[in-house]
C-alpha positions as CSV (number, residue, x, y, z in Angstrom):
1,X,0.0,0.0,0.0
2,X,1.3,3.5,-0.8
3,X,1.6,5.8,1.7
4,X,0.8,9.9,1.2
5,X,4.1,11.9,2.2
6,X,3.3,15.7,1.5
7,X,3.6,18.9,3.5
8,X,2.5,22.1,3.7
9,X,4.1,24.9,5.3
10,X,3.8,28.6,5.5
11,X,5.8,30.7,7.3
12,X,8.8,32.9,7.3
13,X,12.8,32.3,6.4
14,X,14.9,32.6,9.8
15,X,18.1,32.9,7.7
16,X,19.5,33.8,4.7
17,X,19.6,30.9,2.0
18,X,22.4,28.7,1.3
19,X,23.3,27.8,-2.1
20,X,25.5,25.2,-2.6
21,X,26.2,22.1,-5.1
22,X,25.8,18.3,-4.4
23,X,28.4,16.2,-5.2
24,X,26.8,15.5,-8.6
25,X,26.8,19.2,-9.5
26,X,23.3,19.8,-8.7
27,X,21.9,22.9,-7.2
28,X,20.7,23.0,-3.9
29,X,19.4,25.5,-1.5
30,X,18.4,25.0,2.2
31,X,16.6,27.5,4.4
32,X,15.2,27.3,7.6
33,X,11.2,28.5,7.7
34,X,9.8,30.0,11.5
35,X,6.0,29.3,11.8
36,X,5.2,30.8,14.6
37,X,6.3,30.3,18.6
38,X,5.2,27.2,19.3
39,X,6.3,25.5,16.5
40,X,10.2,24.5,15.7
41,X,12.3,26.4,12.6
42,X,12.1,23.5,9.9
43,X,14.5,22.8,7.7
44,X,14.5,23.1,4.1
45,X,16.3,21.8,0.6
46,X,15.3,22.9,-2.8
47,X,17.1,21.3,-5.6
48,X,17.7,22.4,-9.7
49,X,15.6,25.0,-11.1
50,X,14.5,25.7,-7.9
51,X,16.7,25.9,-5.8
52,X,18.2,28.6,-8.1
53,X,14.6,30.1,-8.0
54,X,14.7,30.5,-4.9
55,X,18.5,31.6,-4.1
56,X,17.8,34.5,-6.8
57,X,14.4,35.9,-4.9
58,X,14.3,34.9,-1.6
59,X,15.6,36.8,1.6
60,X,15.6,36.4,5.2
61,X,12.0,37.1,6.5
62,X,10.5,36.1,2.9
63,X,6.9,35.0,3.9
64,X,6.1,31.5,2.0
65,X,4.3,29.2,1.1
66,X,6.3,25.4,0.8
67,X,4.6,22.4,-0.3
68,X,7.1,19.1,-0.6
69,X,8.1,15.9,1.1
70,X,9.6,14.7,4.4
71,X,13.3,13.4,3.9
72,X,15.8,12.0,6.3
73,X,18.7,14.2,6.2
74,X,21.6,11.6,6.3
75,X,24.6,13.9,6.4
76,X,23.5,15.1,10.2
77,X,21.9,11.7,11.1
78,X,25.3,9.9,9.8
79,X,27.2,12.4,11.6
80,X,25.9,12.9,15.2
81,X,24.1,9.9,15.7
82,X,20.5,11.4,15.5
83,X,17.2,11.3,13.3
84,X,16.8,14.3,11.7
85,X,14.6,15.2,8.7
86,X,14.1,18.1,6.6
87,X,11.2,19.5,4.3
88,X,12.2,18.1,0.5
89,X,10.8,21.5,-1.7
90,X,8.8,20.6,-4.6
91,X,6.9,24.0,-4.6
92,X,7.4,27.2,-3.3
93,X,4.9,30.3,-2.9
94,X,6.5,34.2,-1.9
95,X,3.6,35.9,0.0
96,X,3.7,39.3,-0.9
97,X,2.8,42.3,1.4
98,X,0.1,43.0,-0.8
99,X,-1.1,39.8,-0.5
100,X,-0.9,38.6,-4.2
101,X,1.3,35.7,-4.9
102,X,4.5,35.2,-6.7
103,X,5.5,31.6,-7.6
104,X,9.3,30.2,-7.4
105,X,8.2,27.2,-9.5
């Protein structure tokens, strides 16, 4: 039986974006998105196109709008001996201040 593995998430970038390659020369950008106090900063990789989408137009405190996939991030798990996951990006949403919406990809 398959099993349904989406998220949504809105909130706002605590950092600036990283942009980085993989190892298979693959663009990647991770950002961390704040949703409010009682919730945790959550992690989160864009890859290709969008990842340079979103290293060209967003900044830290960018309101979004994520939808993607749960991933176990092995390079931290692998590394200090915990379970961590982040939020895979498969769509991305800039909330603008005048409330209409720009889309990433």
């Amino acid at each position: 039986m398959p099993y349904l593995n989406s998220i949504l998430l809105e909130g706002e970038l605590s950092d600036v974006p990283v942009f980085t390659m993989t190892a298979n020369g693959l663009d990647r950008c991770s950002f961390l998105i704040a949703s409010g106090d009682q919730a945790p900063a959550v992690p989160v990789v864009a890859y290709g196109r969008l990842a340079l989408r979103c290293h060209e137009l967003l900044l830290n405190g960018s309101s979004v709008r994520i939808v993607g996939r749960l991933a176990q991030d092995l390079e931290a798990s692998d590394t200090d001996s915990t379970f961590r996951l982040h939020l895979v990006a498969e769509h991305v949403e800039i909330k603008a201040a005048s409330h209409r919406h720009a889309e990433v990809a």
